[in-house]
PDB file of the backbone (N, CA, C, O) and the ligand in Angstrom, with CONECT records:
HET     ZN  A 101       1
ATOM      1  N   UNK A   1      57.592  28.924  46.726  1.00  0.00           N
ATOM      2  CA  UNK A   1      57.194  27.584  47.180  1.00  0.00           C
ATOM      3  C   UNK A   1      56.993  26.654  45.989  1.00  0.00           C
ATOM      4  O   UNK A   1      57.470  25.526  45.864  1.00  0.00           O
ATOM      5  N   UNK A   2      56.210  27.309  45.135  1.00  0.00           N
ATOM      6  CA  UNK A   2      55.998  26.271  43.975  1.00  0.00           C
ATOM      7  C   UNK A   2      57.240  26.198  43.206  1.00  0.00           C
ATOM      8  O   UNK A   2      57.702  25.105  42.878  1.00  0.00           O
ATOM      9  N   UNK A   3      57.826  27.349  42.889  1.00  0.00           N
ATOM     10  CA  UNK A   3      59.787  27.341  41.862  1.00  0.00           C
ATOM     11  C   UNK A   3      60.297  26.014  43.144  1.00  0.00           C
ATOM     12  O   UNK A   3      60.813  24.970  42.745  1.00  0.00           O
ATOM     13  N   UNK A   4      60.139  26.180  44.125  1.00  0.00           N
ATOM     14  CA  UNK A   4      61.243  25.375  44.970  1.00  0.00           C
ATOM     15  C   UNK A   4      60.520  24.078  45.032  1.00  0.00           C
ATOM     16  O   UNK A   4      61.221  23.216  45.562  1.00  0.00           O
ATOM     17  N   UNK A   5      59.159  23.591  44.605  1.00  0.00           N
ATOM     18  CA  UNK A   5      59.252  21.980  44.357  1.00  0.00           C
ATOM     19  C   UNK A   5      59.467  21.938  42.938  1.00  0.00           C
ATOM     20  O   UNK A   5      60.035  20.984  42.407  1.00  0.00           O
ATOM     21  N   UNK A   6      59.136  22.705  42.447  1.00  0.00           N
ATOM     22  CA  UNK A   6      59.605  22.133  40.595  1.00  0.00           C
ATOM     23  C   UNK A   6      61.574  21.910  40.516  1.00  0.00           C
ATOM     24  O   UNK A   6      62.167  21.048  39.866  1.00  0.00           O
ATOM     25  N   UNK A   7      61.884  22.451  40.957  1.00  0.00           N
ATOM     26  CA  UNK A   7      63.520  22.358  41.213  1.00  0.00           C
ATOM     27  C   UNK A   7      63.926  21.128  41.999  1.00  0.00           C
ATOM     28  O   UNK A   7      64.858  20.378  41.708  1.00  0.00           O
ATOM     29  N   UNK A   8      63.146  21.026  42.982  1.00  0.00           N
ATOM     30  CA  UNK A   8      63.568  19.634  43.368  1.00  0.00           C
ATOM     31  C   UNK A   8      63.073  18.342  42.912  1.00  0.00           C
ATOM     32  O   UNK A   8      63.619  17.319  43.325  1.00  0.00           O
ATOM     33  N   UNK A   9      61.613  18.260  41.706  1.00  0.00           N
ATOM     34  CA  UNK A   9      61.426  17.639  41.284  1.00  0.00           C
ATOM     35  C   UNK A   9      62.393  17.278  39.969  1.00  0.00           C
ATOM     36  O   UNK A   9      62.689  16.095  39.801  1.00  0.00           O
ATOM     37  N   UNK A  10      62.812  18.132  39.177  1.00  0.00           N
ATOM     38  CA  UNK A  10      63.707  17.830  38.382  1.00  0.00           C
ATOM     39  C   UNK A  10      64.973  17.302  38.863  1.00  0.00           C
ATOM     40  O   UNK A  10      65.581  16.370  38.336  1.00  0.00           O
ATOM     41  N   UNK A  11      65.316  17.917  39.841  1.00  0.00           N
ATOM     42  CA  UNK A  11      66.687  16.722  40.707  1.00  0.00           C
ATOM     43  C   UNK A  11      66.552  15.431  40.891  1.00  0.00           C
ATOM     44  O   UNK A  11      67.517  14.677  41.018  1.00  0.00           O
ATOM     45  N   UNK A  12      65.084  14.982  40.928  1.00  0.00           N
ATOM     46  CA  UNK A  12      64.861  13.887  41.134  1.00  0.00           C
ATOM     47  C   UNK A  12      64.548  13.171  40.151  1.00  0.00           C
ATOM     48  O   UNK A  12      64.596  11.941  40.185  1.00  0.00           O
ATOM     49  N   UNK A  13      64.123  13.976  38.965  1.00  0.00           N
ATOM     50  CA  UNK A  13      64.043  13.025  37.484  1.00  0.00           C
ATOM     51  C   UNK A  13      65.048  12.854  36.620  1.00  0.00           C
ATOM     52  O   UNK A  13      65.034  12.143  35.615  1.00  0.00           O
ATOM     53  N   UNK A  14      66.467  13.935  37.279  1.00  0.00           N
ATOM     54  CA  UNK A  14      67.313  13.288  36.161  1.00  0.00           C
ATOM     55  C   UNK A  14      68.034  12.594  36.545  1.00  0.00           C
ATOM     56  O   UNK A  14      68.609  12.162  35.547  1.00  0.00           O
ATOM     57  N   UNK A  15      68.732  11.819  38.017  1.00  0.00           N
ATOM     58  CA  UNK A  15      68.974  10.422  37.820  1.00  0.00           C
ATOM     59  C   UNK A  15      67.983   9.103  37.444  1.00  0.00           C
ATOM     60  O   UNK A  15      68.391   7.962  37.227  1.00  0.00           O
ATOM     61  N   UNK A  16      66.796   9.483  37.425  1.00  0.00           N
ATOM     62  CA  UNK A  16      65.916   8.397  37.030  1.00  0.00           C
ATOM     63  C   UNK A  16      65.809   8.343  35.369  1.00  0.00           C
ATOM     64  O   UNK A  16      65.457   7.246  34.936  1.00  0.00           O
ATOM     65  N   UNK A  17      66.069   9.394  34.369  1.00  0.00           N
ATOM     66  CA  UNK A  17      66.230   9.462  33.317  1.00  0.00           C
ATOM     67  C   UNK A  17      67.331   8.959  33.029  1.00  0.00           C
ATOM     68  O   UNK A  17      67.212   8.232  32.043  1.00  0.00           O
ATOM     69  N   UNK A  18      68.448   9.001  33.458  1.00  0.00           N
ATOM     70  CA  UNK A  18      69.533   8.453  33.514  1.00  0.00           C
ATOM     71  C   UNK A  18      69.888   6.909  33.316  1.00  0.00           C
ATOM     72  O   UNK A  18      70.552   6.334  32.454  1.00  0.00           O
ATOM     73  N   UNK A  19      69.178   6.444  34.467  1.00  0.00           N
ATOM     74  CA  UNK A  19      68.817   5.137  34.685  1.00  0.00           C
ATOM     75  C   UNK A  19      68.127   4.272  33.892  1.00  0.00           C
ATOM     76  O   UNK A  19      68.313   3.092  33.596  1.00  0.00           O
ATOM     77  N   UNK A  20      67.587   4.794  33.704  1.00  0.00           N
ATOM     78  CA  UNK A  20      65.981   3.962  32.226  1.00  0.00           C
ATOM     79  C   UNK A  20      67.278   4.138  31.410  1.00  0.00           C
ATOM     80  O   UNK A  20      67.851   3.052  31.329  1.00  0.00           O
ATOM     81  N   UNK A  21      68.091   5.352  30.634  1.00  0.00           N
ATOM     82  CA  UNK A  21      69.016   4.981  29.638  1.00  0.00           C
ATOM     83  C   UNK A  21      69.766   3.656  29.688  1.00  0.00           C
ATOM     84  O   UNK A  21      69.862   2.727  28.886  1.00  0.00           O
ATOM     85  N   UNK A  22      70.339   3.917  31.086  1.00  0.00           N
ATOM     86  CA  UNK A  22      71.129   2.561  31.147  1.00  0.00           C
ATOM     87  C   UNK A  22      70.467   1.583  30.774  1.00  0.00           C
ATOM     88  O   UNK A  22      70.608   1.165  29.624  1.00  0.00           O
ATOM     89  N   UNK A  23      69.529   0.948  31.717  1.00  0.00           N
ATOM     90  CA  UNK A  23      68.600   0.119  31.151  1.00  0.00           C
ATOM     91  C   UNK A  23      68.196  -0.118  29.806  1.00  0.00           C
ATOM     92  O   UNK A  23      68.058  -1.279  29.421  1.00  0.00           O
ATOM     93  N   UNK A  24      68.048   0.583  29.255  1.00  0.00           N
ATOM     94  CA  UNK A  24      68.275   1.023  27.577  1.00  0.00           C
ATOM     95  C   UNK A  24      68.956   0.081  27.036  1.00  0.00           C
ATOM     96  O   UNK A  24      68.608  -0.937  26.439  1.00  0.00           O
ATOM     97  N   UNK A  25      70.293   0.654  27.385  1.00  0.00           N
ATOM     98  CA  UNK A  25      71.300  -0.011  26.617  1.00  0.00           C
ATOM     99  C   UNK A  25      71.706  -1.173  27.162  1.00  0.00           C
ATOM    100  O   UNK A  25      72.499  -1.859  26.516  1.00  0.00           O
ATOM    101  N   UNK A  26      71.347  -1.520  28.163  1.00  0.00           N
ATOM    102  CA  UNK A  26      71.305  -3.051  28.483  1.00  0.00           C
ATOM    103  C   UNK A  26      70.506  -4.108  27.737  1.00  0.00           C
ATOM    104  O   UNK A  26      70.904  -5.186  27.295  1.00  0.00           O
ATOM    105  N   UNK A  27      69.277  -3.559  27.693  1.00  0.00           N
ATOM    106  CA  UNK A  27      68.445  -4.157  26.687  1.00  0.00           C
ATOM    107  C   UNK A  27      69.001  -4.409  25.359  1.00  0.00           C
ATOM    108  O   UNK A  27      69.054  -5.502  24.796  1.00  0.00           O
ATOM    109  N   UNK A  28      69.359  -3.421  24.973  1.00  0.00           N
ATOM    110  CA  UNK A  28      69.915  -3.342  23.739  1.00  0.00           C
ATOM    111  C   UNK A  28      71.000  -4.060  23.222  1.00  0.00           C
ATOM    112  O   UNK A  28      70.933  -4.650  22.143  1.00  0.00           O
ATOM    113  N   UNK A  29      72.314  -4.037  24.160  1.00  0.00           N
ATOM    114  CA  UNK A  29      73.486  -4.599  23.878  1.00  0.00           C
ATOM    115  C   UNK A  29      72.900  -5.746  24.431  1.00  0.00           C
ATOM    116  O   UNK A  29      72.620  -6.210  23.325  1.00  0.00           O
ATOM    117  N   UNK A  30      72.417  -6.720  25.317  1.00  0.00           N
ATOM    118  CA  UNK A  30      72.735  -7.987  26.555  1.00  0.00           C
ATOM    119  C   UNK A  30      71.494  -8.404  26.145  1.00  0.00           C
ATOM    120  O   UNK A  30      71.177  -9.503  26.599  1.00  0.00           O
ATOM    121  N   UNK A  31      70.581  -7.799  25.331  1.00  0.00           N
ATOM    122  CA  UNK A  31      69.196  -8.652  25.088  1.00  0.00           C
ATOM    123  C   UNK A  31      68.489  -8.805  26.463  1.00  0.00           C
ATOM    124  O   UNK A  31      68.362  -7.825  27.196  1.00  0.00           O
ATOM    125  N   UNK A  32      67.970 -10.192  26.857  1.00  0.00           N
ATOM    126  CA  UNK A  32      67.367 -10.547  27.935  1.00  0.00           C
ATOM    127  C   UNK A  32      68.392 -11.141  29.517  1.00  0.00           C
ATOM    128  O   UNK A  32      68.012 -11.385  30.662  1.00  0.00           O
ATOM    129  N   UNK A  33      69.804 -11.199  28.854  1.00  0.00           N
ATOM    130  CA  UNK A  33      70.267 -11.288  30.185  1.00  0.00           C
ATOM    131  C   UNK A  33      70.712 -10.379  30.511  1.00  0.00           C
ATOM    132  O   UNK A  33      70.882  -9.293  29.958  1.00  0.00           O
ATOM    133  N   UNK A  34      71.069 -10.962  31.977  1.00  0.00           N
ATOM    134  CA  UNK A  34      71.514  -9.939  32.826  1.00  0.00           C
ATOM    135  C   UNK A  34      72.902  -9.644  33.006  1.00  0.00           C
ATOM    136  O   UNK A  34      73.678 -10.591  33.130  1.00  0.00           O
ATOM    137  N   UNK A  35      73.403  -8.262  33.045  1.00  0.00           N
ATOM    138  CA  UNK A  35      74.366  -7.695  32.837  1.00  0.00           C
ATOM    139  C   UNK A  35      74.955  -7.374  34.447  1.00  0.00           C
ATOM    140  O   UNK A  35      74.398  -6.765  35.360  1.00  0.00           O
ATOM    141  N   UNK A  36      76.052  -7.912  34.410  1.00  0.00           N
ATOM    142  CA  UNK A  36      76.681  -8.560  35.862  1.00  0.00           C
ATOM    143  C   UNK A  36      77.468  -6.979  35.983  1.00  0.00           C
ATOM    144  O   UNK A  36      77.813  -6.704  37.132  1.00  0.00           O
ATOM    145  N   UNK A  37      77.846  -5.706  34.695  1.00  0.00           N
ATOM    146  CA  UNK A  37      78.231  -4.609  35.198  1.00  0.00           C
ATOM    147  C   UNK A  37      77.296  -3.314  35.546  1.00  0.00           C
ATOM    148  O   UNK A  37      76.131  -3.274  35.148  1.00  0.00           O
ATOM    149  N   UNK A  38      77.682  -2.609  36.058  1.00  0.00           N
ATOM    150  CA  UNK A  38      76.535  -1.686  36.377  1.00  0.00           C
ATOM    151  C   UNK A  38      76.874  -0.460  35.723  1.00  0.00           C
ATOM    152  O   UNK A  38      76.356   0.599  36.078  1.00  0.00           O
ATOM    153  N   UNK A  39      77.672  -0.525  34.832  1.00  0.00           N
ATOM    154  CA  UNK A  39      78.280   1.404  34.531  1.00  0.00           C
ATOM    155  C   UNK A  39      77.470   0.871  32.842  1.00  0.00           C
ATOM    156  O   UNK A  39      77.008  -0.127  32.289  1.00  0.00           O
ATOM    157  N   UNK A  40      77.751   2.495  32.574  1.00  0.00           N
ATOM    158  CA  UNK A  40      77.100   2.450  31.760  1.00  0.00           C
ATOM    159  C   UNK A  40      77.990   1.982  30.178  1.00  0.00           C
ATOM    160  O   UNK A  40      79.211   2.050  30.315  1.00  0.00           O
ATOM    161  N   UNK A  41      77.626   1.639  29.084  1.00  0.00           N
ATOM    162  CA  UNK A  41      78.459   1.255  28.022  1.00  0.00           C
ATOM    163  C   UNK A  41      78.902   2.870  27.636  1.00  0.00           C
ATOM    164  O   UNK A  41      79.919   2.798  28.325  1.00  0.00           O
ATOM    165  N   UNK A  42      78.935   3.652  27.332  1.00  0.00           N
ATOM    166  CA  UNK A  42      79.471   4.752  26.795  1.00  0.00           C
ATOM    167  C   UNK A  42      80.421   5.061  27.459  1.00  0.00           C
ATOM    168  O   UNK A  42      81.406   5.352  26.781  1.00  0.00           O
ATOM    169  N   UNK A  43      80.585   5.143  28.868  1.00  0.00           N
ATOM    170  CA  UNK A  43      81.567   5.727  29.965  1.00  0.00           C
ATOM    171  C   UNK A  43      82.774   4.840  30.041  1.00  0.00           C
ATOM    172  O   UNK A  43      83.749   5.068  30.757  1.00  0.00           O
ATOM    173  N   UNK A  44      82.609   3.693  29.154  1.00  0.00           N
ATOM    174  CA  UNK A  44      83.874   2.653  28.998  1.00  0.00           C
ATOM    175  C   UNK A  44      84.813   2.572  30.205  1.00  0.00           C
ATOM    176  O   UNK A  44      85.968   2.992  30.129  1.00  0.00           O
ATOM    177  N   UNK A  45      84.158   1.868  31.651  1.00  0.00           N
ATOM    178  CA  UNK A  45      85.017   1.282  33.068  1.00  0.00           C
ATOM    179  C   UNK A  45      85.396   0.219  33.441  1.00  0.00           C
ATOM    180  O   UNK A  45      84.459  -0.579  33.425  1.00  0.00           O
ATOM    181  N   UNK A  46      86.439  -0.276  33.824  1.00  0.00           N
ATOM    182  CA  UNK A  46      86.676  -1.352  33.836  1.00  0.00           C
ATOM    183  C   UNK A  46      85.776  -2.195  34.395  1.00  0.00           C
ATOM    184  O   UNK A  46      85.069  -1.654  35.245  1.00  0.00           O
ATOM    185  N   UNK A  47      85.573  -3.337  34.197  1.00  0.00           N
ATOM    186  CA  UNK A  47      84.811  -4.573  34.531  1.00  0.00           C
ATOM    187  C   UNK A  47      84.666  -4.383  35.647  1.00  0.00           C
ATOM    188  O   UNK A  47      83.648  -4.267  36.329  1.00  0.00           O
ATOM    189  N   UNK A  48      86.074  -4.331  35.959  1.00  0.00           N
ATOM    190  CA  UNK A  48      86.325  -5.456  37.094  1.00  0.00           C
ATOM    191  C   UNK A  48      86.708  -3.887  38.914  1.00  0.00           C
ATOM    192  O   UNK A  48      86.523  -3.997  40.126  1.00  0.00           O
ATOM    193  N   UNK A  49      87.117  -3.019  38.256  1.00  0.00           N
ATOM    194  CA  UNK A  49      87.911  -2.084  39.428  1.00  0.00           C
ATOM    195  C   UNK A  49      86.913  -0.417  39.255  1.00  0.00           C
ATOM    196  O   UNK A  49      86.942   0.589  39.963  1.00  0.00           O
ATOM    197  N   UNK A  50      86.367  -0.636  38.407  1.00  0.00           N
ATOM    198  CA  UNK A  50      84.951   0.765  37.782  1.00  0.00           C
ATOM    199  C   UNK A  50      85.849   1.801  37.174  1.00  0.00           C
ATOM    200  O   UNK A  50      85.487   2.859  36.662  1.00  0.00           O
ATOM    201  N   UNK A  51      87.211   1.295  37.318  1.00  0.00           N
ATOM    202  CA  UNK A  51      87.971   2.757  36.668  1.00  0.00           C
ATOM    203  C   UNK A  51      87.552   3.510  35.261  1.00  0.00           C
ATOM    204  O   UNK A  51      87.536   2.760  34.285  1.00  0.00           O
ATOM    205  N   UNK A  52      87.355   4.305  35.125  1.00  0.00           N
ATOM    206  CA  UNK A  52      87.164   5.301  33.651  1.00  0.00           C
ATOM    207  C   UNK A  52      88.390   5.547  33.300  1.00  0.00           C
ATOM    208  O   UNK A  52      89.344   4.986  33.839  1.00  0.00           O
ATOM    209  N   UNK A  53      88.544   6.716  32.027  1.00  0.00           N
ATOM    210  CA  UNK A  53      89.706   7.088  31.555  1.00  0.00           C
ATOM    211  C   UNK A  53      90.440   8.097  32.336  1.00  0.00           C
ATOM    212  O   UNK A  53      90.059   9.263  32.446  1.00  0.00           O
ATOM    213  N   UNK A  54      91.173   7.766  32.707  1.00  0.00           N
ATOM    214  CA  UNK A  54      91.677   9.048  33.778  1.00  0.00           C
ATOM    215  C   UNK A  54      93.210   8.792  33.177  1.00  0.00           C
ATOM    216  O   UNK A  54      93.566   7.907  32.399  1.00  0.00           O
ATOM    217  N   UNK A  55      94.040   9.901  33.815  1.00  0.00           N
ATOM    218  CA  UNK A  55      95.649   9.999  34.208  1.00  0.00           C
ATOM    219  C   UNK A  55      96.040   8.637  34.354  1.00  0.00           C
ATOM    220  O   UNK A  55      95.516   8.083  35.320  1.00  0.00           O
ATOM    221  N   UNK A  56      97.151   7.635  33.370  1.00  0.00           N
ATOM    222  CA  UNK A  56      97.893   6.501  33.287  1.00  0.00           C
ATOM    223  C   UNK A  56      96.669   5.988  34.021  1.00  0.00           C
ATOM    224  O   UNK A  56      96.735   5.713  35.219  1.00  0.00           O
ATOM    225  N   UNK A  57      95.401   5.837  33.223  1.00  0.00           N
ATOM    226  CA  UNK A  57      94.675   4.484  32.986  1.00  0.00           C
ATOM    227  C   UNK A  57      94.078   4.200  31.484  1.00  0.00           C
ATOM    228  O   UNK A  57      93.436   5.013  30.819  1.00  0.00           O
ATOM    229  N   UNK A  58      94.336   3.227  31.202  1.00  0.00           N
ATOM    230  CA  UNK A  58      93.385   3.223  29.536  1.00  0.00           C
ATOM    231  C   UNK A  58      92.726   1.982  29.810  1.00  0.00           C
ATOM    232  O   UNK A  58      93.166   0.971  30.358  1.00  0.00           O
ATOM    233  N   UNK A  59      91.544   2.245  29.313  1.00  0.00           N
ATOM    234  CA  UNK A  59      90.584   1.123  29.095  1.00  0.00           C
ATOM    235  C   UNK A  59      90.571   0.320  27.835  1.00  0.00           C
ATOM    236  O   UNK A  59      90.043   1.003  26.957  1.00  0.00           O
ATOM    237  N   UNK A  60      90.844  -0.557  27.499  1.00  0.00           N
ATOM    238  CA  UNK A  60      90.450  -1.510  26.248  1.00  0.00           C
ATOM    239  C   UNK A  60      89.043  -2.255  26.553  1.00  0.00           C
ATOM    240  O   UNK A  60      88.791  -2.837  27.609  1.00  0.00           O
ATOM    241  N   UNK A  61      88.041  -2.118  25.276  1.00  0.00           N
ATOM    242  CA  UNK A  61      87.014  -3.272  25.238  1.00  0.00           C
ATOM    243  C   UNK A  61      87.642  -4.630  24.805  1.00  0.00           C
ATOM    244  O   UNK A  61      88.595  -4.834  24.054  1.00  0.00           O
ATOM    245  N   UNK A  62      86.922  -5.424  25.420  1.00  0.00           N
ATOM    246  CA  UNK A  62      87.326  -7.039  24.826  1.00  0.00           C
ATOM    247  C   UNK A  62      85.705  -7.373  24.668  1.00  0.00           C
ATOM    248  O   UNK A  62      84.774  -7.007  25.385  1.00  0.00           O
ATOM    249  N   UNK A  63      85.701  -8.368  23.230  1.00  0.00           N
ATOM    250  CA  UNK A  63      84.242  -9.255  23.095  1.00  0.00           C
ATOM    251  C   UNK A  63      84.734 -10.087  24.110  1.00  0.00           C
ATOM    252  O   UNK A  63      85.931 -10.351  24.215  1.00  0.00           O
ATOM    253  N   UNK A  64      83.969 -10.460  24.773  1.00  0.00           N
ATOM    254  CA  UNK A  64      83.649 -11.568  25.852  1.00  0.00           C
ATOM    255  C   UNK A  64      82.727 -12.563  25.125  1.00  0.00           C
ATOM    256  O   UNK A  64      81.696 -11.936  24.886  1.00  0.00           O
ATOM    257  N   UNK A  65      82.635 -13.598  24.744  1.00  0.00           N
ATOM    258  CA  UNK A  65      80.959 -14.609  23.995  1.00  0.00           C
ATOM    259  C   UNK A  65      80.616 -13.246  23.474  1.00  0.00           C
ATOM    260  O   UNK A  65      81.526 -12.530  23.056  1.00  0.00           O
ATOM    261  N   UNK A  66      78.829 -12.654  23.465  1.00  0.00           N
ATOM    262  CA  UNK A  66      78.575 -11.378  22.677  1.00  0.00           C
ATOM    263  C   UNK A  66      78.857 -10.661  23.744  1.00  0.00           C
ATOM    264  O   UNK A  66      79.020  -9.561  23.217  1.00  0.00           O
ATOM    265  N   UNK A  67      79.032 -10.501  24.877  1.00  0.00           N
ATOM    266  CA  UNK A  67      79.370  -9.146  25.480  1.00  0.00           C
ATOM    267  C   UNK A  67      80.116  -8.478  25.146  1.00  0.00           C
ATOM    268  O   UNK A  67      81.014  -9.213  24.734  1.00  0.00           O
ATOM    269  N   UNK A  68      80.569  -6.929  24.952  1.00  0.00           N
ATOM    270  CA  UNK A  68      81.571  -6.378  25.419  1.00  0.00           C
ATOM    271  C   UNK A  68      82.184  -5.582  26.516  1.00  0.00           C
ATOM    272  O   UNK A  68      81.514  -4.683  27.023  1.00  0.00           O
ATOM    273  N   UNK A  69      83.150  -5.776  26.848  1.00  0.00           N
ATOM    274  CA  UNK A  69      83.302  -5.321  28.685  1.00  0.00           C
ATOM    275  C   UNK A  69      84.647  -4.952  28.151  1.00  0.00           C
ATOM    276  O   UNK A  69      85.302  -5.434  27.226  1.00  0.00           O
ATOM    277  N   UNK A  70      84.944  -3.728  29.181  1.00  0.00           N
ATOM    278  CA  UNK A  70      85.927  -2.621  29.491  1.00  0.00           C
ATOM    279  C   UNK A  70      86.872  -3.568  30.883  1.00  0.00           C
ATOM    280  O   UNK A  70      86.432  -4.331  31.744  1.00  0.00           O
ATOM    281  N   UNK A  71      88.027  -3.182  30.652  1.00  0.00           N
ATOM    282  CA  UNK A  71      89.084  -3.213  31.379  1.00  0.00           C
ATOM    283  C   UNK A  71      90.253  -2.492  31.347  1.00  0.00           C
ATOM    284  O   UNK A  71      90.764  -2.264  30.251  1.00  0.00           O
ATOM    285  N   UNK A  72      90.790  -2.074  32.402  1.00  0.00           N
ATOM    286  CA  UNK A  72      92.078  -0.957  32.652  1.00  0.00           C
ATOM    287  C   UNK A  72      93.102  -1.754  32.211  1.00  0.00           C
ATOM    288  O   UNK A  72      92.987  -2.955  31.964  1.00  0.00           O
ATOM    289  N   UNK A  73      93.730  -1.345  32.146  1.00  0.00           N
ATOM    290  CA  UNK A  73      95.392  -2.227  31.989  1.00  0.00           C
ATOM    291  C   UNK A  73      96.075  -2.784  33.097  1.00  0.00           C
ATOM    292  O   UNK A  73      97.154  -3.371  33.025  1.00  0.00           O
ATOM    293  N   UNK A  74      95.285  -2.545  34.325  1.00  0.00           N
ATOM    294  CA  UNK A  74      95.478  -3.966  35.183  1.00  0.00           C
ATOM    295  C   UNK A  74      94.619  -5.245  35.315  1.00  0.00           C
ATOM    296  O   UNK A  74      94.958  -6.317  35.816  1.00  0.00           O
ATOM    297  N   UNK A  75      93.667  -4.972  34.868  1.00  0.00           N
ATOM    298  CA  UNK A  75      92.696  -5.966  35.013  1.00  0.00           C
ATOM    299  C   UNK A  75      92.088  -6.939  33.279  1.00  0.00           C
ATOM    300  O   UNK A  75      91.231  -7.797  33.065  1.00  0.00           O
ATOM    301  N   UNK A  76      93.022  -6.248  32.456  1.00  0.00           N
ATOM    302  CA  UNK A  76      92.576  -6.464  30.830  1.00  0.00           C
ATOM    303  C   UNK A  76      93.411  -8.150  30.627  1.00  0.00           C
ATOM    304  O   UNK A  76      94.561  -8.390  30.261  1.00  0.00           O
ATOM    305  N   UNK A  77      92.330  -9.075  31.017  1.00  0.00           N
ATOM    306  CA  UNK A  77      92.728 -10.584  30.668  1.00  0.00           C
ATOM    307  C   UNK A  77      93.356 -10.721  29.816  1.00  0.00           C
ATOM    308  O   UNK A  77      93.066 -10.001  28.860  1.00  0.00           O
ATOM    309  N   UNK A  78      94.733 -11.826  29.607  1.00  0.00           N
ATOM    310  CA  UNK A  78      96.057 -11.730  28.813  1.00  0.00           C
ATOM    311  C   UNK A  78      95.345 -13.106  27.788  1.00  0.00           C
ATOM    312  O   UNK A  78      95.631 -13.191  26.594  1.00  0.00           O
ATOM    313  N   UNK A  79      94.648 -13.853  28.302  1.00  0.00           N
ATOM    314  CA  UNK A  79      94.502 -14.982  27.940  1.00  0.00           C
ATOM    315  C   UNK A  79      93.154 -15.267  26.912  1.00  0.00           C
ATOM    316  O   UNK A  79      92.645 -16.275  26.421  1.00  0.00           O
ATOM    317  N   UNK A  80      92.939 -14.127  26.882  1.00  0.00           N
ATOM    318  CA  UNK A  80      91.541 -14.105  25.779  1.00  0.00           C
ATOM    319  C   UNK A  80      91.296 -13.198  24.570  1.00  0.00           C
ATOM    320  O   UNK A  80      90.264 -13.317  23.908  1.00  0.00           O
TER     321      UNK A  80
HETATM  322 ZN    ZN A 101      90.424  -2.396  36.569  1.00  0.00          ZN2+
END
C-alpha cells in the first residue's frame, strides 16, 4: 500500500519537474515575455506544425527579433 502510493507519487512529479524546466528556459531565453510556443527549446519543433526531427524532416532555428524558433522545411520562412 505504501510502495504503491510512493510510485504513483513519483508519476506525478515527473511531468511537473519537467514543466518548471520548461518554464526555466522560458525565463531564461524570452525573459519576461511570453512565449507563444509550448515545446521545449532543446527538443528543437517546428513553430508552427510541433514536428521534431524525424524521417525527411529537418528543423532549422531562425533568430526571430531575440527569439529563436524552430521550423521544418515546410514551414521555415523564405523571407527572413
Ligand atoms: Zn512545420
Amino acid at each position: 500500500m505504501r510502495l504503491r502510493l510512493i510510485s504513483v507519487m513519483s508519476q506525478l512529479l515527473v511531468p511537473r519537474v519537467d514543466r518548471s524546466k520548461i518554464l526555466l528556459f522560458q525565463e531564461l531565453y524570452f525573459g519576461k515575455k511570453k512565449a507563444p510556443i509550448k515545446s521545449t527549446v532543446k527538443e528543437a519543433v517546428c513553430t508552427i506544425c510541433e514536428k521534431g526531427l524525424e524521417e525527411g524532416v529537418s528543423v532549422t532555428g531562425k533568430q526571430i527579433g531575440q527569439k529563436m524558433r524552430f521550423f521544418c522545411q515546410y514551414h521555415l520562412p523564405k523571407d527572413i
